[in-house]
KOLVO-512561 format. One record per residue (C-alpha): y, z, x. Coordinates in Angstrom, 1 decimal, m for minus. Example, Ala and Ser with C-alpha at 12.3 -4.5 7.8 and 13.67 -1.06 7.14 Angstrom:
BEGIN
R      Y      Z      X
R   m4.5    7.8   12.3
R   m1.1    7.1   13.7
***
This chain:
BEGIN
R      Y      Z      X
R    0.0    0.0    0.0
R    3.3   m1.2    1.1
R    6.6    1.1    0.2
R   10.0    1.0    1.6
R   12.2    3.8    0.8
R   15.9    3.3    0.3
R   18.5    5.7    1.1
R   22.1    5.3    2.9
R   21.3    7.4    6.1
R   17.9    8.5    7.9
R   19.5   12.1    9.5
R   22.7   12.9    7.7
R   22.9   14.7    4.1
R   19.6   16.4    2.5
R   18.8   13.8    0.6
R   18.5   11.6    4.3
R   16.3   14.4    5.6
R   14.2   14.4    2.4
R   13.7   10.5    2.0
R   12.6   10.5    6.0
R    9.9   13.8    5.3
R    9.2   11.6    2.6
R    8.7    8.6    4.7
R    6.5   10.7    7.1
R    4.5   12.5    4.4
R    3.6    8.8    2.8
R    2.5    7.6    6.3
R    0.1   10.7    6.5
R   m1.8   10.0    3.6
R   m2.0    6.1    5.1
R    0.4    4.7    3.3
R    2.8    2.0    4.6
R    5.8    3.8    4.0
R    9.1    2.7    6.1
R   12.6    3.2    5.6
R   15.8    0.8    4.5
R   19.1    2.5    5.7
R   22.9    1.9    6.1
R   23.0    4.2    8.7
R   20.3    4.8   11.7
R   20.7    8.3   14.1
R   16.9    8.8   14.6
R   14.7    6.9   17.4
R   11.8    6.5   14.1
R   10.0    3.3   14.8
R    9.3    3.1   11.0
R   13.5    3.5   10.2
R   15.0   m0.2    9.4
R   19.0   m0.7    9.4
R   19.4   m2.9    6.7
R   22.3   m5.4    7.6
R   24.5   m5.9   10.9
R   26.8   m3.0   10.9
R   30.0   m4.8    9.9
R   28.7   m6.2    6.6
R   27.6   m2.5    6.0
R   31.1   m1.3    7.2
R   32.9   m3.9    5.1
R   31.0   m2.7    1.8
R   31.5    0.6    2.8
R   35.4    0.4    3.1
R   36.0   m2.7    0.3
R   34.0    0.1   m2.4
R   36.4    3.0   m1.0
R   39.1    0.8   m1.7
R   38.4   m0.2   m5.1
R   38.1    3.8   m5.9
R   41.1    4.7   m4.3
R   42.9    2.1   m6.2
R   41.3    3.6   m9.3
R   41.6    6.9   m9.0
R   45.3    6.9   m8.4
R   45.2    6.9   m4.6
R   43.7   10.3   m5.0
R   42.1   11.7   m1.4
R   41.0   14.7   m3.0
R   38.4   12.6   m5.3
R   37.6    9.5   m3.3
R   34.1   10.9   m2.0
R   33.3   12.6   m5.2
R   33.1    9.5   m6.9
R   30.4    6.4   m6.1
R   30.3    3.2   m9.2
R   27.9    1.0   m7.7
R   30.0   m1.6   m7.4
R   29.4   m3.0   m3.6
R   26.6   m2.8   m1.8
R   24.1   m4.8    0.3
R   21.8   m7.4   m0.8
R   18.9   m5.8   m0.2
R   16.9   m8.2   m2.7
R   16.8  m10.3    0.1
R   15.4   m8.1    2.7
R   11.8   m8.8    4.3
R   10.6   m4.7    3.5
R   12.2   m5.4    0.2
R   10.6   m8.7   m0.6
R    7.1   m8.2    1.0
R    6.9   m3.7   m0.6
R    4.6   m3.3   m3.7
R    6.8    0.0   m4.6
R   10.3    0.4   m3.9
R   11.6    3.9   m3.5
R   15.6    3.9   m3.9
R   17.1    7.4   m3.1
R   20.9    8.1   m2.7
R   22.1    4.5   m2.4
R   25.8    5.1   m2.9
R   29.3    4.1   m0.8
R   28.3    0.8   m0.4
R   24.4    0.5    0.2
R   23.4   m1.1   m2.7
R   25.3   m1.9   m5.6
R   23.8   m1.4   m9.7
R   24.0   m5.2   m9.9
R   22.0   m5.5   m6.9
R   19.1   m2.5   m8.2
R   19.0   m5.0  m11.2
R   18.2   m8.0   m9.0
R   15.7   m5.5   m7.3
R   14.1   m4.8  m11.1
R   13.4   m8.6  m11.5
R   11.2   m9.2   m8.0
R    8.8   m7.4  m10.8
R    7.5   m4.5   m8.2
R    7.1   m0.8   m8.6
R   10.7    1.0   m8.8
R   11.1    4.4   m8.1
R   14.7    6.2   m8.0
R   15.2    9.7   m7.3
R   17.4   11.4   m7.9
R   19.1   14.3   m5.8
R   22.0   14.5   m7.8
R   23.5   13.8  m11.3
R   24.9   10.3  m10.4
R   22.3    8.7  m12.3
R   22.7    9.9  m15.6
R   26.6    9.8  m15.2
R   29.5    7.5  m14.9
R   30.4    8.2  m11.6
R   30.3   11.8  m10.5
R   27.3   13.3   m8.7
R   27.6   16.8  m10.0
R   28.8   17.0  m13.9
R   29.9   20.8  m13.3
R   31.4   22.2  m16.9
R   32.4   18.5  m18.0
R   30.5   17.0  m20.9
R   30.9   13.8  m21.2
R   27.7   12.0  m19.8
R   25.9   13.2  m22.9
R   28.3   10.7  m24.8
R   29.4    6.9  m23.2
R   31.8    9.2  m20.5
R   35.3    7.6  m20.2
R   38.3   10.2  m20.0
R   37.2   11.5  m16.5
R   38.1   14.8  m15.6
R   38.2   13.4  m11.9
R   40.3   10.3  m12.5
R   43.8   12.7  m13.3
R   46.0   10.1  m15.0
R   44.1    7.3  m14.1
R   41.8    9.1  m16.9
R   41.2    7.3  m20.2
R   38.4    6.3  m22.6
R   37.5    3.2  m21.0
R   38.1    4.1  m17.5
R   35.9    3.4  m14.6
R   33.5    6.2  m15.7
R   33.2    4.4  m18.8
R   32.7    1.3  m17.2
R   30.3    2.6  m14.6
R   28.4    4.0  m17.6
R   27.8    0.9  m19.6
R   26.7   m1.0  m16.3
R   24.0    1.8  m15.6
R   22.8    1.4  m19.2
R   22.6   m2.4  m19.2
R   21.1   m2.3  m15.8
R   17.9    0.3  m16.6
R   17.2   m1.7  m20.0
R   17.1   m4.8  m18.5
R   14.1   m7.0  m18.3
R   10.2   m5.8  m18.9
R   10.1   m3.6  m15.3
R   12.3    0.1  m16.0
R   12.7    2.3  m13.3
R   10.7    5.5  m13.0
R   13.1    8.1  m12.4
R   12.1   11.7  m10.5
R   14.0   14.7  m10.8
R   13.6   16.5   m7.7
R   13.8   20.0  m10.2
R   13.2   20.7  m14.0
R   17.0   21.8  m14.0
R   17.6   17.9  m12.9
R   15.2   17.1  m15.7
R   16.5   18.9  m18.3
R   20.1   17.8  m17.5
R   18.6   13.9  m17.9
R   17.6   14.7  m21.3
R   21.2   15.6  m22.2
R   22.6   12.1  m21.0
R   22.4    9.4  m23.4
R   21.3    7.0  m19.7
R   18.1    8.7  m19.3
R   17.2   10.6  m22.6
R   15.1    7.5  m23.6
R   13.6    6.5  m19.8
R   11.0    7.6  m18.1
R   11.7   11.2  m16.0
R    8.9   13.0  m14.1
R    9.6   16.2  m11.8
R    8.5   15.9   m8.1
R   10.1   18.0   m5.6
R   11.0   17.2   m2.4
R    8.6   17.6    0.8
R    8.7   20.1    3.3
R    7.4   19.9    7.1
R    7.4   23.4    8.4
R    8.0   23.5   12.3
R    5.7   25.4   14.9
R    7.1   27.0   17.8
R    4.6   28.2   20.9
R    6.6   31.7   20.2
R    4.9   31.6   16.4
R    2.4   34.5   16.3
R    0.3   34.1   13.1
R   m0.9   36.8   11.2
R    2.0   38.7   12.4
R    5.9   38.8   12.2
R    7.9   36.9   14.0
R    9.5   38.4   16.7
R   13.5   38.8   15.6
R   14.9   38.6   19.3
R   18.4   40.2   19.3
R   19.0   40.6   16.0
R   15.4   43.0   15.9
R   16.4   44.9   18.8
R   19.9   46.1   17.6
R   18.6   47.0   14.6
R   20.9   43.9   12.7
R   19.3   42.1    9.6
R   20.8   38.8    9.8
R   22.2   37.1    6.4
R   22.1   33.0    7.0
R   24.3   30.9    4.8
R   23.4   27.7    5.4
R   25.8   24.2    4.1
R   26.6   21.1    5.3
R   30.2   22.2    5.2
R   30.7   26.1    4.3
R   33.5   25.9    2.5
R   32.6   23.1    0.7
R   34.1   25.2   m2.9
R   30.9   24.6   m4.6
R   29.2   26.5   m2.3
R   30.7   29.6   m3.6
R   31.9   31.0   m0.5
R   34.2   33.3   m1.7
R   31.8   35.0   m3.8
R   29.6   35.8   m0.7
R   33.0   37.4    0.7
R   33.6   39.9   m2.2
R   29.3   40.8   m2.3
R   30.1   41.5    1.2
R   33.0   44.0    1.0
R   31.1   45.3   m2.5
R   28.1   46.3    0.2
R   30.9   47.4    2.8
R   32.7   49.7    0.3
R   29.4   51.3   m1.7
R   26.5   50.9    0.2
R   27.8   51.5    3.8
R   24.8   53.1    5.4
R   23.1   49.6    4.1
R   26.1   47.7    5.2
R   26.2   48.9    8.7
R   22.7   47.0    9.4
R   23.8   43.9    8.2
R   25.8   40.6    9.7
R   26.3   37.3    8.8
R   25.4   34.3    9.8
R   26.7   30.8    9.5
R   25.3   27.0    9.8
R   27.3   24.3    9.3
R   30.3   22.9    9.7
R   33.9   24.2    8.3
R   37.3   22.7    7.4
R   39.1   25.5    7.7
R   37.1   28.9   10.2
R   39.6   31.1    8.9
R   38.0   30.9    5.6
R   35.0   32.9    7.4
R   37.6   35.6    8.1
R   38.1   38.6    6.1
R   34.2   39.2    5.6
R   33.3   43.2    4.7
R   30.4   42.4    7.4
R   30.3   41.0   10.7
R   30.0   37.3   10.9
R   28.5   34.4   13.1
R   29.9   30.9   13.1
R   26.8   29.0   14.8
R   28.8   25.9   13.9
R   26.8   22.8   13.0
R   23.4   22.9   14.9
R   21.2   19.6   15.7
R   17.4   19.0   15.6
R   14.6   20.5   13.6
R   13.1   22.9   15.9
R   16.6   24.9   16.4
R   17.3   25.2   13.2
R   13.7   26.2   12.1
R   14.5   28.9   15.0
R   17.9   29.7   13.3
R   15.4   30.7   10.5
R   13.2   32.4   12.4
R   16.1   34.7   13.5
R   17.3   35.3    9.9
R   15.8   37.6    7.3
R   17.4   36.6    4.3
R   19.0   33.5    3.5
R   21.4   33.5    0.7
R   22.9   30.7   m1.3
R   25.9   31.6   m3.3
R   26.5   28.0   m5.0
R   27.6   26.9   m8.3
R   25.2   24.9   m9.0
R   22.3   23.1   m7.0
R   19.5   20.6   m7.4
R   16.5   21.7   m5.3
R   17.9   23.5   m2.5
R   16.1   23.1    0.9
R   17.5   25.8    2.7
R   16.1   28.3   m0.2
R   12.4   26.3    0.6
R   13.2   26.7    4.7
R   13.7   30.6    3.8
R   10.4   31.0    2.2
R    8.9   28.7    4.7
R   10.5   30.7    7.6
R    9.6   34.6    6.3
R   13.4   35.1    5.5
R   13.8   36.5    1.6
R   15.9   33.7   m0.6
R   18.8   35.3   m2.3
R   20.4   32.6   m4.8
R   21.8   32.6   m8.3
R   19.5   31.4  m10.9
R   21.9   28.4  m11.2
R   19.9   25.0  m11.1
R   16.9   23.9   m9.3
R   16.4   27.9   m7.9
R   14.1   29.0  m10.3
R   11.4   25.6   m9.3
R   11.6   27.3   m5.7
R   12.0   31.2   m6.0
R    9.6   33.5   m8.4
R   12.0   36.4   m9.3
R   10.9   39.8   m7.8
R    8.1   37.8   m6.2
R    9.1   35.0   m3.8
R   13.0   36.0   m3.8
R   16.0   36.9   m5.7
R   17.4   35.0   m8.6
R   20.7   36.6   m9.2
R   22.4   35.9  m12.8
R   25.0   33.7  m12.4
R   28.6   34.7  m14.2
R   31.6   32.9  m14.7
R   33.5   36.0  m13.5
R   33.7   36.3   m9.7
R   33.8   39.7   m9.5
R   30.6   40.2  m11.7
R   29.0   36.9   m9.9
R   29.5   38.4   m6.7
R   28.3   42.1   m7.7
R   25.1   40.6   m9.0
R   24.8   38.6   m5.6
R   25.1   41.7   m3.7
R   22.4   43.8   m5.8
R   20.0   40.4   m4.9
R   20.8   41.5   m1.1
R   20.6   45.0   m1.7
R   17.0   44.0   m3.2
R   16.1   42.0   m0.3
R   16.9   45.1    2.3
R   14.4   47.2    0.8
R   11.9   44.8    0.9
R   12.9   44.4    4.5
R   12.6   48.1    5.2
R    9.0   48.5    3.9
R    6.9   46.6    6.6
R    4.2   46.5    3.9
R    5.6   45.1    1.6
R    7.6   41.9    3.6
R    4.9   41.2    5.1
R    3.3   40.8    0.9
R    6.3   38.8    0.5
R    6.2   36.8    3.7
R    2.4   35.6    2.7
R    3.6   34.8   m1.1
R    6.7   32.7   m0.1
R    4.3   30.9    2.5
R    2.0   30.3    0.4
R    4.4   29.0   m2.3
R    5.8   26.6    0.2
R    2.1   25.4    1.1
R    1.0   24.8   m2.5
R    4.4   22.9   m4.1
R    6.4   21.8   m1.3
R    3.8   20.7    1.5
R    3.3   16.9    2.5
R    0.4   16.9    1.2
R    1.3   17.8   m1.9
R    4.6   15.7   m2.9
R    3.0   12.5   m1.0
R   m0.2   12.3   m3.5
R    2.1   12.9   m6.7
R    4.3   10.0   m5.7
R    1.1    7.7   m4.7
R   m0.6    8.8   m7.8
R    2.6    7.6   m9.8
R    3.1    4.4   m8.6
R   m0.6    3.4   m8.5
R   m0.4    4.5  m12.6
R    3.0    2.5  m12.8
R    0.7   m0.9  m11.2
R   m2.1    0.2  m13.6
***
């Protein structure tokens, strides 16, 4: 079997380092799985770029414009929106043409445009699209937030400002999408990486009549010679001064949906009531920042590790962390709760999106409620790490939880796993 995946990068954003575990976990099970990208960083044999550079620079750039033109010359917006206008003809290309299943992941800024998914939809073959975000059941956002109107024909964008109306380029973008998945005899197969995802499909009027299946994304756990199994990892620095290390973990940390702020008031709630607990904890952050002095302030002592490179350092980073909190708004499936588990740190997240598919409350981690009130948000965040000490402090009873969130990690997130559901749904889609 023949599959090339498509997705803009191989290394950069989670949905790149999925689609390439992906790629990896297809090869394992013997499958001819190879990858179609905008943008190469890796050395992979079995990575493709799909055009020269400039023609992907041009689309890129000419897409960007088009937006920015759109959106009222907005900067603030002009990444958080993607219509699928421009992109590469990848129709034409010889993994394209010669695949029996095409995989499309996040194809947006220019890789390939809905026009050019349609032309893919008449070669007749197996099409897969997942989806890591909401852009497919939307006009042109990737995360709805509180905003409503994909589960109508959108238009009247919250994004667009006074460029909004009802037949805006949301609305536009919208009607595209729909003519695009009902055309011809071959639909797409959509996955949603998390049964939050799902359930948010079934809200759109896009998706609520297509096909939608849950697969979650694959996870390769890395070995180090310093791994001792059967006992804990050894903790290094952090063990010997008696610190337990909090990771907060983002592509960019002050990214405002990652909810930074509310970690900083959980923090100085901890600081100000629990200060015998407080005074063994730090902070520890991965990623990179806009602004460092947004890390300032903290009622704990922080870490800025900055933005760290290669999968063995960061699975270290991990290693070195017991708890791993994510304080977000919202999130599809995220990795770095799965890393956590698969790395003996305790996931502390708000039960917000695709957490609950990952974390078992009480058993696996923490699944704070999520408020729309800071101040409560952020109390509820800090009772999660509170939680998460005391599990810490009994040697028992971490090492319980350490063997439950492996285990997890193993049984619904291994190669293994996620490459036989995806093989066993396109070989039902060929019949």
């Amino acid at each position: 079997m023949k599959v090339v995946i498509i997705n803009k990068s191989d290394t950069t954003g989670g949905a790149a380092v999925v689609s390439r575990r992906l790629t990896e976990a297809l090869r394992n099970e013997g499958v001819d799985a190879r990858m179609l990208v905008a943008e190469k960083l890796s050395d992979s044999p079995f990575v493709e770029l799909a055009a020269p550079k400039w023609k992907i620079k041009w689309c890129f750039l000419w897409e960007r414009i088009k937006i920015f033109c759109a959106n009222g010359f907005n900067r603030s917006t002009l990444f958080k929106i993607d219509t699928g206008e421009i992109g590469l003809p990848l129709w034409r290309h010889p993994l394209v043409k010669n695949a029996d299943a095409i995989l499309l992941n996040w194809v947006n800024q220019g890789m390939l445009s809905l026009n050019g998914v349609g032309r893919i939809l008449k070669l007749g073959k197996t099409v897969v699209w997942t989806m890591h975000d909401m852009w497919e059941m939307t006009g042109i956002c990737h995360h709805a937030g509180t905003c409503l109107n994909f589960q109508n024909q959108c238009g009247n964008c919250p994004l667009l400002s006074d460029k909004a109306s009802p037949y805006d380029i949301s609305f536009k973008t919208h009607s595209l999408k729909q003519k695009v998945y009902n055309s011809g005899a071959n639909k797409i197969i959509f996955v949603a990486v998390s049964n939050w995802l799902k359930n948010k499909s079934t809200e759109s009027t896009l998706l609520n009549n297509q096909k939608v299946v849950v697969i979650p994304n694959a996870f390769r756990s890395i070995e180090t010679p310093n791994d001792i199994k059967g006992q804990d990892n050894p903790k290094g620095k952090q063990q010997l001064a008696g610190k337990i290390r909090i990771l907060f973990v983002a592509a960019r940390i002050d990214d405002p949906i990652k909810g930074l702020d509310a970690l900083r008031i959980a923090s100085e709630i901890l600081a100000r009531e629990y200060p015998v607990i407080a005074g063994r904890l730090e902070i520890a952050f991965l990623g990179n920042i806009k602004n460092p002095k947004e890390i300032d302030g903290f009622g704990l002592p922080v870490i800025n590790l900055g933005s760290v490179k290669g999968d063995e350092n960061i699975a270290r980073i991990y290693r070195d962390s017991e708890i791993v909190v994510s304080a977000s708004h919202y999130e599809t499936l995220p990795g770095t709760m799965v890393e956590a588990q698969a790395y003996g740190a305790i996931p502390v997240a708000f039960n917000q999106g695709g957490q609950a598919d990952i974390i078992n409350h009480l058993h696996t981690g923490y699944l704070a409620d999520y408020n729309s009130d800071i101040n409560i948000r952020a109390r509820n965040l800090a009772e999660g790490i509170k939680w998460a000490v005391s599990i810490i402090e009994s040697p028992e009873q971490y090492r319980e939880m350490k063997n439950k969130m492996e285990q997890n990690v193993k049984e619904r997130f291994s190669y293994e796993t996620i490459a036989s559901k995806y093989i066993s749904l396109i070989e039902i889609q060929q019949g």
